[in-house]
C-alpha positions as YAML, in Angstrom:
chain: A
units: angstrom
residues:
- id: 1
  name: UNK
  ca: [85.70, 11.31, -8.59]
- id: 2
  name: UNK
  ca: [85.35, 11.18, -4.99]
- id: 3
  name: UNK
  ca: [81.39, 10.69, -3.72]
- id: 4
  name: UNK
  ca: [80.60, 11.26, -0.06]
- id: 5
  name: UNK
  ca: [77.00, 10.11, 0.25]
- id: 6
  name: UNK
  ca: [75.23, 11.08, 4.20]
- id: 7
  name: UNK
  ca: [72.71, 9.56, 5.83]
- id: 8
  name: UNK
  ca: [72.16, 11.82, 9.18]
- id: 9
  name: UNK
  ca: [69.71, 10.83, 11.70]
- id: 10
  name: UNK
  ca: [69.08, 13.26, 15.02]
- id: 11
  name: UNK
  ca: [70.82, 10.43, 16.75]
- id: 12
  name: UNK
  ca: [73.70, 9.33, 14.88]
- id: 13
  name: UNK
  ca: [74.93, 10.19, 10.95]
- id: 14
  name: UNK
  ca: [76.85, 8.03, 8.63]
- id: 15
  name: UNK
  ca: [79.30, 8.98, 5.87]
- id: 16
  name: UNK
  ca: [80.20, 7.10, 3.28]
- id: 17
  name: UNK
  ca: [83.17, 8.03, 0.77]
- id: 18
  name: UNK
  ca: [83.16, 6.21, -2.75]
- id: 19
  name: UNK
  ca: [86.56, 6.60, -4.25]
- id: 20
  name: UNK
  ca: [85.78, 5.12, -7.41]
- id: 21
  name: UNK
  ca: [88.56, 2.45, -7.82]
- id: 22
  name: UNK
  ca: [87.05, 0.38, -4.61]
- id: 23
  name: UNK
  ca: [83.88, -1.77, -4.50]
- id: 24
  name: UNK
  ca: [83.48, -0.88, -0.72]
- id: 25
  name: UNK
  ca: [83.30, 2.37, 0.45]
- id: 26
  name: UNK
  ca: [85.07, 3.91, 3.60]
- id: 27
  name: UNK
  ca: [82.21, 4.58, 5.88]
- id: 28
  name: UNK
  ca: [82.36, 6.63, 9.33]
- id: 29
  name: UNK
  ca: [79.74, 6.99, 11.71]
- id: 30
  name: UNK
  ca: [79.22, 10.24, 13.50]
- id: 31
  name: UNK
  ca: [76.59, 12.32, 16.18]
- id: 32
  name: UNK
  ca: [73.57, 13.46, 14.33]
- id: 33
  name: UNK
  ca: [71.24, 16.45, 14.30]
- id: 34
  name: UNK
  ca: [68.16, 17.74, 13.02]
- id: 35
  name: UNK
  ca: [68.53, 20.58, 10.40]
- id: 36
  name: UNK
  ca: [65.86, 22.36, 11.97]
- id: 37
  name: UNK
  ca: [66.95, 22.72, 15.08]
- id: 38
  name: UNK
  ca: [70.42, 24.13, 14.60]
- id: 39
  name: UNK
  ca: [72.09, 27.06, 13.34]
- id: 40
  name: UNK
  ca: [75.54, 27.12, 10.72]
- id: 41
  name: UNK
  ca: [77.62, 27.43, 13.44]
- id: 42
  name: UNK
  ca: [75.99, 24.55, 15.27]
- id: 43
  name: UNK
  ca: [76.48, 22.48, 12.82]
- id: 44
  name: UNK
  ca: [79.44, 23.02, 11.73]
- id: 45
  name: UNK
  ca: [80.51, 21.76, 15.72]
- id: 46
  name: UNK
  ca: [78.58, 18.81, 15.21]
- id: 47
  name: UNK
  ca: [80.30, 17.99, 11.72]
- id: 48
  name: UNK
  ca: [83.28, 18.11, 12.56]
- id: 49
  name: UNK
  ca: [84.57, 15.09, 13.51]
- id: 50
  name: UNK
  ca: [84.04, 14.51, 9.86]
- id: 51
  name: UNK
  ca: [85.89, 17.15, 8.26]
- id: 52
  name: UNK
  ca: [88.88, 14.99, 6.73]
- id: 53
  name: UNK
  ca: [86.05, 13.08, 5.22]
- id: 54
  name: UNK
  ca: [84.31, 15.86, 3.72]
- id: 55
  name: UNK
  ca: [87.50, 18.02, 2.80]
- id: 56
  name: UNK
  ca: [88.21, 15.29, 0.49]
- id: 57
  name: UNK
  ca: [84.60, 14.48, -1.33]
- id: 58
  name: UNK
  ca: [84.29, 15.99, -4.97]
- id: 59
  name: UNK
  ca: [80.46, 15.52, -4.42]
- id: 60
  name: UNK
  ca: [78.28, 15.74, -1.33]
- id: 61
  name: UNK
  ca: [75.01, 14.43, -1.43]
- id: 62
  name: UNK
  ca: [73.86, 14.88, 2.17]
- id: 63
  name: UNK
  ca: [70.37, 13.16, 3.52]
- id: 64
  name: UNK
  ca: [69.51, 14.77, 6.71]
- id: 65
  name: UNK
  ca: [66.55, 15.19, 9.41]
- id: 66
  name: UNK
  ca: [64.77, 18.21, 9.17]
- id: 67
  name: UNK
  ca: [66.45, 18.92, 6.03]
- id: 68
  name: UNK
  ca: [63.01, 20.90, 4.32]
- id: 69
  name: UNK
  ca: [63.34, 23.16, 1.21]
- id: 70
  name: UNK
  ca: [64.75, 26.21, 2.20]
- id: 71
  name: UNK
  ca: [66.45, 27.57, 5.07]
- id: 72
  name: UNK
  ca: [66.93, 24.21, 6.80]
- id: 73
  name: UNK
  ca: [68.91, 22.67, 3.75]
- id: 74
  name: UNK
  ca: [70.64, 25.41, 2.89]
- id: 75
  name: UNK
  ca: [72.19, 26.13, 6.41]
- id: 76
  name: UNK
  ca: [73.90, 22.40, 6.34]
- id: 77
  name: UNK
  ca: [74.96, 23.13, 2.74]
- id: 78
  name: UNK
  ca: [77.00, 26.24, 4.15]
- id: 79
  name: UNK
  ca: [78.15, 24.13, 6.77]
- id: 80
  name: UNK
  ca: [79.05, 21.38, 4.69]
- id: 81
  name: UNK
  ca: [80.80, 24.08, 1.97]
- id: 82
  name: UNK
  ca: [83.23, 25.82, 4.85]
- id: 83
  name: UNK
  ca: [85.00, 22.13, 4.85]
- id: 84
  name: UNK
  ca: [84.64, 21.63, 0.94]
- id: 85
  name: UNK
  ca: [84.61, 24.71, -0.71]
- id: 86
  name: UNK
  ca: [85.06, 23.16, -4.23]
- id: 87
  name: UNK
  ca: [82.50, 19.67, -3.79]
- id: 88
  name: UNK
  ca: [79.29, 20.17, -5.53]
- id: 89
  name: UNK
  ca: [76.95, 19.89, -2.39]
- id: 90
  name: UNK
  ca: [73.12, 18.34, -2.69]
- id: 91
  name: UNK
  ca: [71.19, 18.18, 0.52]
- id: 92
  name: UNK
  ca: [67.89, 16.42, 0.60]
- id: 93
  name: UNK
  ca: [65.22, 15.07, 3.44]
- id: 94
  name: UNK
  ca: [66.58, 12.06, 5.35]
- id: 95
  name: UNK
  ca: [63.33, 10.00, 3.28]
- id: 96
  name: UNK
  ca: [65.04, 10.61, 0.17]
- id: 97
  name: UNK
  ca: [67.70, 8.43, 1.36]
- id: 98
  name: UNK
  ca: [65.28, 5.48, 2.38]
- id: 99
  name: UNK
  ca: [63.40, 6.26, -0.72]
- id: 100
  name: UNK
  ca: [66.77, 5.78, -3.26]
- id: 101
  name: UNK
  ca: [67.83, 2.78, -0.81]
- id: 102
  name: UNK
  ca: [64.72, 0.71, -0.95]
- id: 103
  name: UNK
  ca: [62.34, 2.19, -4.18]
- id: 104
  name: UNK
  ca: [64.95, 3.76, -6.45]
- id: 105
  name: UNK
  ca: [63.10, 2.23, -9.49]
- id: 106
  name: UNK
  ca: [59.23, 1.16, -8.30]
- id: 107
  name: UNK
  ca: [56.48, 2.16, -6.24]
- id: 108
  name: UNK
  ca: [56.41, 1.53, -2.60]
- id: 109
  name: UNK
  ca: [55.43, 2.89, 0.84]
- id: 110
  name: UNK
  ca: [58.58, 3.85, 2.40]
- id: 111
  name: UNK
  ca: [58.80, 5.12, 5.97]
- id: 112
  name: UNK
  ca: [61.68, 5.86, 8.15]
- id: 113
  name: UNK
  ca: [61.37, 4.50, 11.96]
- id: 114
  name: UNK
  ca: [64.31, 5.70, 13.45]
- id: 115
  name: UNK
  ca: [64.47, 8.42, 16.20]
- id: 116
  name: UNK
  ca: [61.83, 10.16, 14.48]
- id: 117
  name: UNK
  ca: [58.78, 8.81, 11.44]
- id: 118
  name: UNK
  ca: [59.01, 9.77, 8.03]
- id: 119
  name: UNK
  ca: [56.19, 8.01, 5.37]
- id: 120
  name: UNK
  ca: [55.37, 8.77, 2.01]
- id: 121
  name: UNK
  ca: [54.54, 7.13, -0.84]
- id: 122
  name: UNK
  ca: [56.63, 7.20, -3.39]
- id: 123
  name: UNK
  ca: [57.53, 6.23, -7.59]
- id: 124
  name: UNK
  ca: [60.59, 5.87, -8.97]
- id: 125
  name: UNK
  ca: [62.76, 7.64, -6.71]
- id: 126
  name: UNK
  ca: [60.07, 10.86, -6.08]
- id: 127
  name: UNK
  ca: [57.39, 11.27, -3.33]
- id: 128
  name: UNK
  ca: [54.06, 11.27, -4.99]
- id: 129
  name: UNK
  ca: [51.94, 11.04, -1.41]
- id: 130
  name: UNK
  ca: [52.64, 11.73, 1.88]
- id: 131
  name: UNK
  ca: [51.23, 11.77, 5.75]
- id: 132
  name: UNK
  ca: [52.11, 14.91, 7.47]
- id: 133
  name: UNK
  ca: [54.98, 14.40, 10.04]
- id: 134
  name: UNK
  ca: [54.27, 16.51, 13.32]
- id: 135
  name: UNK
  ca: [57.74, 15.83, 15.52]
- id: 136
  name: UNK
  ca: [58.49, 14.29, 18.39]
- id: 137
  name: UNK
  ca: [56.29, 16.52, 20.56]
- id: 138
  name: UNK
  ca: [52.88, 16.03, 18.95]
- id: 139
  name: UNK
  ca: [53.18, 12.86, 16.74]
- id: 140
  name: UNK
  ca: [56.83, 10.24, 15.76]
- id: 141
  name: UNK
  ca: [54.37, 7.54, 17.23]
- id: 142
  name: UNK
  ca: [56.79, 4.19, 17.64]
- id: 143
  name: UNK
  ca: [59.95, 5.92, 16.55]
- id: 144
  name: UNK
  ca: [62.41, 5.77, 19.11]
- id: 145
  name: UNK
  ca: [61.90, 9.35, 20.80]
- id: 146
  name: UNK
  ca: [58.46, 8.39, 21.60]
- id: 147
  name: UNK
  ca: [58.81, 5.14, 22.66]
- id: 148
  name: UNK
  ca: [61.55, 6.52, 24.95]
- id: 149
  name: UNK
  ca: [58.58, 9.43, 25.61]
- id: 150
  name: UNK
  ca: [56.24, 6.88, 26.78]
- id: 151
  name: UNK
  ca: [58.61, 5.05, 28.86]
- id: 152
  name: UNK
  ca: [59.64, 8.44, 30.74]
- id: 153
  name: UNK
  ca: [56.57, 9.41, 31.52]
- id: 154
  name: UNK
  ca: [55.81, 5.91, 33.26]
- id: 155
  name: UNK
  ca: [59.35, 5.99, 35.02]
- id: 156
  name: UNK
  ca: [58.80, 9.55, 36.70]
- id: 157
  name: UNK
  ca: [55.06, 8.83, 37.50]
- id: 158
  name: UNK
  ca: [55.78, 6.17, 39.46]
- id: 159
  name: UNK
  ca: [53.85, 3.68, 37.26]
- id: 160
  name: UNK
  ca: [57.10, 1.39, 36.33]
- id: 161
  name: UNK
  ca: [56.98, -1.87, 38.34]
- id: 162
  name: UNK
  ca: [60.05, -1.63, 40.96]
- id: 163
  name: UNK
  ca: [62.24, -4.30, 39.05]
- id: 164
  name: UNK
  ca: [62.02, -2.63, 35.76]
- id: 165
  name: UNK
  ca: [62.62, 1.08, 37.45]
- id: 166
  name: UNK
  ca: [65.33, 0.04, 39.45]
- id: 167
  name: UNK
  ca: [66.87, -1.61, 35.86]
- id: 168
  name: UNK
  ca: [66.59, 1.82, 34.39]
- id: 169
  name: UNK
  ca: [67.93, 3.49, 36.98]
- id: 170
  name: UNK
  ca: [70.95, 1.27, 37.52]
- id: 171
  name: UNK
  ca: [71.82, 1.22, 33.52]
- id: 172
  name: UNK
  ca: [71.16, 4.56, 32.81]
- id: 173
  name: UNK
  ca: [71.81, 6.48, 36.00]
- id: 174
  name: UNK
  ca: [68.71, 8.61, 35.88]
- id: 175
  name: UNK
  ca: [66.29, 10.09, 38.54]
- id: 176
  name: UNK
  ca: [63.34, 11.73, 37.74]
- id: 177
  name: UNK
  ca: [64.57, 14.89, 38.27]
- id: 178
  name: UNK
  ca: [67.60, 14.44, 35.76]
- id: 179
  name: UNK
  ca: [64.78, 13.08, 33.30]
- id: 180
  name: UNK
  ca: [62.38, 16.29, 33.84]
- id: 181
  name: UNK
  ca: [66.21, 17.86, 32.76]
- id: 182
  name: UNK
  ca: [66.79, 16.45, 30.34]
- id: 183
  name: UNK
  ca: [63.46, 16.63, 28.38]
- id: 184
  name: UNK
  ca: [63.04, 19.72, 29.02]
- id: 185
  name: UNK
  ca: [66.15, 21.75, 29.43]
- id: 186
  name: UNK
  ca: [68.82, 19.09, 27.82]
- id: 187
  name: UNK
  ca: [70.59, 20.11, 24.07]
- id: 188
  name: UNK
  ca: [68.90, 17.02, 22.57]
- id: 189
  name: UNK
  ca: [65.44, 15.44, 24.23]
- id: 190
  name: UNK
  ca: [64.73, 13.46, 20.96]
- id: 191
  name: UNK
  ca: [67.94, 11.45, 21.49]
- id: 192
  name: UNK
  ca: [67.87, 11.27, 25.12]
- id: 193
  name: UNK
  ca: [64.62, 9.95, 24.50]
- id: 194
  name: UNK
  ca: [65.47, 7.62, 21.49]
- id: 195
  name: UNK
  ca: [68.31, 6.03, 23.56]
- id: 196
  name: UNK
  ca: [65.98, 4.19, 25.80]
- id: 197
  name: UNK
  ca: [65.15, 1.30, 22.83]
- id: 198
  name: UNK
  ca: [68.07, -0.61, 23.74]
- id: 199
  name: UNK
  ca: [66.03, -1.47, 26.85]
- id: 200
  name: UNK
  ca: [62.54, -1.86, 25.37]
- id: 201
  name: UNK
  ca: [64.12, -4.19, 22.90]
- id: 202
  name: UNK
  ca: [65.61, -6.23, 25.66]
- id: 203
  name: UNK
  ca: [62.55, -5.95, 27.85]
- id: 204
  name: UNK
  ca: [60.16, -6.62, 25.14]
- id: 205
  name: UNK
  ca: [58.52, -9.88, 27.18]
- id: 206
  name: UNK
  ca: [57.82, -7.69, 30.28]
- id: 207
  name: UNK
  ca: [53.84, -7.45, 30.22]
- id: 208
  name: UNK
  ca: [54.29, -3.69, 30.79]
- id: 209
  name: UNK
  ca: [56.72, -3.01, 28.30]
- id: 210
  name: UNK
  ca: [54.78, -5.44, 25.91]
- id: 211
  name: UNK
  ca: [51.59, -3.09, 26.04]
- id: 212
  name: UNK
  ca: [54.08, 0.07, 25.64]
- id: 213
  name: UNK
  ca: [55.29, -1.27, 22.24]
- id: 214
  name: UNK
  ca: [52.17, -2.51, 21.51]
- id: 215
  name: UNK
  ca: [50.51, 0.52, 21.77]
- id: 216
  name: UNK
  ca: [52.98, 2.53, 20.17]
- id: 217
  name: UNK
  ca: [53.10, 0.82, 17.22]
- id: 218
  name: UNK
  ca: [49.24, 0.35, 17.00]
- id: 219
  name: UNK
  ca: [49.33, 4.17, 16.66]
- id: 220
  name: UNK
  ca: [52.13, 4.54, 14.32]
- id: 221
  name: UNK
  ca: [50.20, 2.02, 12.18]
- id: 222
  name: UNK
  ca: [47.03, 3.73, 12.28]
- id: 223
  name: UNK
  ca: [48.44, 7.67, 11.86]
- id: 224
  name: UNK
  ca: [51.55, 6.92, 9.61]
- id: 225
  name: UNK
  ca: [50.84, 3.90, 7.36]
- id: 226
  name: UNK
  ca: [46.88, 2.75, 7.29]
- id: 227
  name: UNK
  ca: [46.16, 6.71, 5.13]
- id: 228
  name: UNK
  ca: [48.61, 6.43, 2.62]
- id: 229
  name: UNK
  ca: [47.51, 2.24, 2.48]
- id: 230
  name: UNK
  ca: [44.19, 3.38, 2.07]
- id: 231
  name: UNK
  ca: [45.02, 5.78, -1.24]
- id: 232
  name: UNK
  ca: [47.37, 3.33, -2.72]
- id: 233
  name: UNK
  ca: [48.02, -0.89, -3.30]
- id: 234
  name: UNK
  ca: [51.61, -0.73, -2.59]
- id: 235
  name: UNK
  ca: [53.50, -3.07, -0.55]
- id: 236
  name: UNK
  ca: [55.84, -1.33, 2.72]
- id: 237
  name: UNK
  ca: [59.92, -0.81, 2.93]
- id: 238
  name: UNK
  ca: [60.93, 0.30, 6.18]
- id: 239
  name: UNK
  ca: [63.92, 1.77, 7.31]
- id: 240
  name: UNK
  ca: [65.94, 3.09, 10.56]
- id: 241
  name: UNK
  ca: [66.84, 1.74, 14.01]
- id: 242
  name: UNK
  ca: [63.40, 0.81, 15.39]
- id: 243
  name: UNK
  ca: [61.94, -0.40, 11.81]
- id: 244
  name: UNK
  ca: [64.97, -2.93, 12.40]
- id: 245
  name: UNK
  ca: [64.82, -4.36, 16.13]
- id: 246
  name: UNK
  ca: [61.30, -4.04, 16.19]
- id: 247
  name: UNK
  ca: [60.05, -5.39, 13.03]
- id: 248
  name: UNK
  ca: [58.30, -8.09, 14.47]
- id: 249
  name: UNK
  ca: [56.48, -5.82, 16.79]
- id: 250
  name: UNK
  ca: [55.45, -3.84, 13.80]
- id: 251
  name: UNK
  ca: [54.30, -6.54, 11.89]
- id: 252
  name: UNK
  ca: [51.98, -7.65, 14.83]
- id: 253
  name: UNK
  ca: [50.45, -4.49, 14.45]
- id: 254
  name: UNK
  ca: [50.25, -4.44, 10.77]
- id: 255
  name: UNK
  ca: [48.66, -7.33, 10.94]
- id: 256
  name: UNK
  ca: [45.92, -6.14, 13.81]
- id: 257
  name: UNK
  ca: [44.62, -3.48, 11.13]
- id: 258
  name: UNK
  ca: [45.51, -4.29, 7.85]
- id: 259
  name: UNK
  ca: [45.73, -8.23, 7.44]
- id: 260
  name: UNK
  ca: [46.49, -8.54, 3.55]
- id: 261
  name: UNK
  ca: [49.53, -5.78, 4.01]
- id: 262
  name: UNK
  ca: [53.10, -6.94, 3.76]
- id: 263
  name: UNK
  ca: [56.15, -5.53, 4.90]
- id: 264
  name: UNK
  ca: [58.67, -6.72, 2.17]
- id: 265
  name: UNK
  ca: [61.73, -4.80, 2.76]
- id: 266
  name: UNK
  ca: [63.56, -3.40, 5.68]
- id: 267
  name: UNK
  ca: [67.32, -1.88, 6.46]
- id: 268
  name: UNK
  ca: [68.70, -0.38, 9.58]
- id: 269
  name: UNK
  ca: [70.99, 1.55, 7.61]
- id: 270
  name: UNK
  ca: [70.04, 3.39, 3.94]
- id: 271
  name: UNK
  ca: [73.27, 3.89, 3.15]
- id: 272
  name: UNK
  ca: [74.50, 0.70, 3.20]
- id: 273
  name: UNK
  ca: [72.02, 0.51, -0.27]
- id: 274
  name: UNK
  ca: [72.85, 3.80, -1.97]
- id: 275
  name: UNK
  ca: [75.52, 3.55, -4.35]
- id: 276
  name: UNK
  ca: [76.43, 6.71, -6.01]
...
């Protein structure tokens, strides 16, 4: 029985085939998408540089972003089925994924800090609470597409200090016209925006960039965690991108609201702590 388990971020996606007769899987990493975003057709494109992987899998169990109930999920289930016809194809919300990696058995807050914020509450393996997620537009405050939000909006109002603008400008080869572009008009603003951590991380001592991160993840404390602390006595598992490289960061803030709160688990990567 061949397993191909999914995690699939709107920045990147990882697939992981379990054979059975080895103790590691094979594991490929791919582009990622949102669900909601993107017709069959769409992505199917994107998928594809994983199609000898999926052709292969018996079973599919797919965690995706913007995978809801419903149209979203079952539009990457067709796409997944026109390269395995014959798998038997399951495709849940990308927090399933953190919730099976890090509270398969207990109850936890789990929350996904990645390109976008996921957090819910949840008890053996099922969400039993939940703070409404509002994108990358309205809310996602400290996932990567924000912070990268937050950063752009300095760097085209002129409110960067020269050294760290000129940085930006020399690693990334922006302006602030190709920025406006990009956010606006480009295929993917939540990943052109998430691909700016890489430099927060590494600019983290910078006063201004200090305040940035503090701020953001002040906010994502106070909107995505401090409600669902409120309601329950549960200790906090994070997962993703940011919740990794910034951990410290977000514990600093954690600690600015909610003293007695602990942060006891955290993984870049879900996947690596599904087994099938």
């Amino acid at each position: 029985m061949r397993t191909l388990i999914t995690d699939c971020g709107s920045t990147s996606a990882r697939w992981a085939m379990f054979d059975g007769h080895s103790a590691r899987p094979v594991i490929i990493t791919t582009s990622g998408f949102n669900a909601s975003a993107l017709g069959i057709e769409e992505i199917k494109r994107v998928i594809a540089p994983a199609v000898e992987i999926i052709g292969n899998a018996d079973v599919i169990r797919f965690y995706g972003a913007g995978c809801r109930k419903g149209e979203p999920s079952e539009r990457v289930a067709a796409a997944l089925a026109s390269f395995a016809p014959e798998a038997r194809i399951t495709v849940l919300p990308d927090i399933y994924a953190s919730i099976h990696a890090l509270a398969p058995a207990d109850t936890a807050l789990v929350a996904i800090l990645g390109t976008g914020v996921n957090a819910v509450v949840a008890s053996r393996g099922e969400i039993i609470d939940a703070v409404t997620s509002t994108g990358y537009i309205l809310g996602d405050h400290g996932s990567g597409a924000a912070l990268g939000r937050s950063l752009m909006d300095m760097y085209v109002s002129g409110r960067l200090p020269a050294a760290l603008e000129e940085a930006l400008e020399a690693e990334y080869c922006i302006t602030s016209a190709s920025v406006i572009d990009s956010v606006y008009r480009g295929p993917s603003p939540r990943s052109f925006l998430g691909s700016f951590a890489p430099f927060l991380l590494r600019n983290a001592a910078h006063p201004v960039i200090a305040g940035l991160l503090s701020d953001s993840f002040d906010t994502f404390v106070r909107v995505s965690l401090l409600p669902l602390l409120d309601r329950h006595d549960v200790d906090i598992r994070l997962s993703g991108s940011i919740a990794f490289h910034f951990r410290a960061h977000i514990e600093d803030a954690l600690a600015r609201f909610r003293p007695a709160a602990r942060i006891t688990a955290v993984t870049a990567n879900p996947i690596d702590c599904i087994r099938p």
